[in-house]
C-alpha positions, 0 to 999 in steps of 0.5 A: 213425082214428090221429088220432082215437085220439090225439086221445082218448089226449091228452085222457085225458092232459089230464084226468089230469094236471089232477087229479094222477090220475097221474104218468106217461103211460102210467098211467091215471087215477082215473074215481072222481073222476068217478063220482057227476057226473049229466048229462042229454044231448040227442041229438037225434034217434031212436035209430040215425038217422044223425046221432043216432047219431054223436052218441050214439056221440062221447057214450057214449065220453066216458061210458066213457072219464070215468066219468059217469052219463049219462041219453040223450034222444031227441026225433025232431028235434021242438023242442017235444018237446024243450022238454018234455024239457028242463023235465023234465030241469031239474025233475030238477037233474042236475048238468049237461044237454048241450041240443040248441039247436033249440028257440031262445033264446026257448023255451029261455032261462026254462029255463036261467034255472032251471037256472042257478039251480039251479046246473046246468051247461049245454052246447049242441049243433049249434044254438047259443042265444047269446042264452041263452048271454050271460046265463046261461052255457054252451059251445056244440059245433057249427058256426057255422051261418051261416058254415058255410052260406055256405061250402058255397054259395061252394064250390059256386060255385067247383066247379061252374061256377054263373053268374048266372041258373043255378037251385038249389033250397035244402031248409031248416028255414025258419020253425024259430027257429035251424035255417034259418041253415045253409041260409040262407047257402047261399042268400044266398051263392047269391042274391049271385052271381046265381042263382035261389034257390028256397027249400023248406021241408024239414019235421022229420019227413023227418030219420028218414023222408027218403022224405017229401021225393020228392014236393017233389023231383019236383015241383021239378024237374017245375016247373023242369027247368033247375035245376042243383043242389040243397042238402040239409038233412043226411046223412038227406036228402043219403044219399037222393039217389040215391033222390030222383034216380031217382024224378025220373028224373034220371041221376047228376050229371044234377042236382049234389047237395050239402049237409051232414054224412055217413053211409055212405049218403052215402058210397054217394052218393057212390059212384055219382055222385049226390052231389057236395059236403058240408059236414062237421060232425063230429057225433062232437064234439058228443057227445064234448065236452059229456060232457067239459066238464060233467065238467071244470066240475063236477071242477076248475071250469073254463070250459065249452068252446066248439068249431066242428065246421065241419071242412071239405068232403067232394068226389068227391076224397076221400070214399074218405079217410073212408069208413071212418070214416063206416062205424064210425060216427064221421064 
């Protein structure tokens, strides 16, 4: 918690400073500055789900903190949804739009060409578009999926003891353009070691209703009980872990489980047993930032920022580290 509030207290300093709002440290500046800024933000999911809602707390303090105008989104993780969302957001010319990139580059890029047209500034988030971002512009706040995944899967080989012929079973958002690269190099890392990757399609819907993924769990694990580990798409479905588990009758660490992002369900998990290994993505960031960058782009002209949030892992070691950080709703 002392990191995070230094880390807000010298960008405060940073925005200061840049405008000549202040003279000393310990002033506050001038939020007028910022006042009139109009920012269309994409949260992603629905209110209080658990990723969303870290996402929508690191936003709403940059709000707070800045001073913007800030209209939220939300879209239940449906890309096409969000398309629609995006062209009403477009047709609206806020001053600038912090889009999730889930849609893809190919559903995405007429639109940000209208946008940059207009002369919207854009920023994405935990999902990058580079093919949009190349022609048209913008920062892009969030892991580097691919690298992210593969990591977490090398990670695994390392803790766990995975030889070659042992079987895992990968939940990912396969056939979704941009949103299975996470997964996918979790299995490529997987596959290149020897095991036997069975990939599951994890549908959009299981991220606010993660109870929908029991039935592909049990059945999975009822078709091959010999598999060692399971990955889970993100903190709604890993947090579920203990539920999946138990309805497959499988004790705690029985099947090691691991996967992505946090929540204290995770936490819990974790707590008893059932969860392992997490990548860590840090979703407060890719809330906080995009706020932060249109505000600076459209103020001083500086470029859009682009940051990976891929921190790092969270283990049995040291979950109790963050737990209270998970709990306030910022990890």
């Amino acid at each position: 918690m002392r990191k995070l509030i230094l880390m807000l207290v010298v960008i405060t300093m940073v925005v200061s400073l840049v405008g000549g709002l202040v003279i000393a440290a310990e002033s506050t500046f001038d939020k007028s500055v910022f006042k009139d800024i109009k920012i269309r933000f994409f949260v992603g999911g629905d209110p209080g789900d658990t990723f969303a809602s870290v996402v929508y707390r690191g936003a709403k303090d940059a709000q707070d903190m800045i001073g913007v105008q800030v209209d939220y989104v939300f879209s239940g993780w449906n890309v096409e949804k969000m398309v629609s969302q995006l062209r009403d957001a477009v047709a609206a010319e806020p001053d600038g739009i912090a889009m999730m990139g889930h849609p893809g580059d190919d559903a995405i890029m007429p639109l940000a060409e209208e946008a940059y047209s207009k002369g919207i500034i854009m920023m994405y988030q935990n999902v990058d578009v580079p093919e949009v971002r190349a022609k048209f512009g913008g920062g892009y706040v969030g892991a580097n999926l691919s690298e992210q995944g593969r990591a977490l899967g090398q990670k695994a080989l390392e803790m766990f003891n995975l030889t070659k012929g042992d079987r895992v079973t990968v939940f990912g958002a396969w056939g979704q353009p941009g949103r299975y690269l996470r997964e996918e190099g979790t299995a490529l890392a997987f596959e290149e070691a020897g095991l036997i990757v069975d990939r599951i399609v994890s549908p959009p819907e299981v991220a606010t209703a993660p109870e929908l993924l029991i039935s592909k769990v049990t059945a999975q694990l009822l078709a091959h009980p010999e598999t060692k580990l399971m990955v889970f798409s993100g903190a709604q479905n890993l947090g579920a872990a203990p539920q999946y588990m138990e309805a497959a009758g499988k004790k705690p660490g029985e099947v090691i489980c691991i996967g992505f992002d946090l929540s204290t369900a995770v936490i819990d998990a974790f707590e008893r047993g059932y969860v392992q290994l997490t990548a860590d993505q840090q979703p407060y960031l890719q809330g906080f930032l995009p706020i932060l960058s249109i505000a600076l782009t459209k103020v001083y002209g500086f470029s859009p920022i682009s940051y990976d949030t891929g921190a790092g892992f969270v283990t049995q070691e040291n979950y109790k580290e963050i737990a209270a950080l998970a709990g306030a709703g910022i990890r």
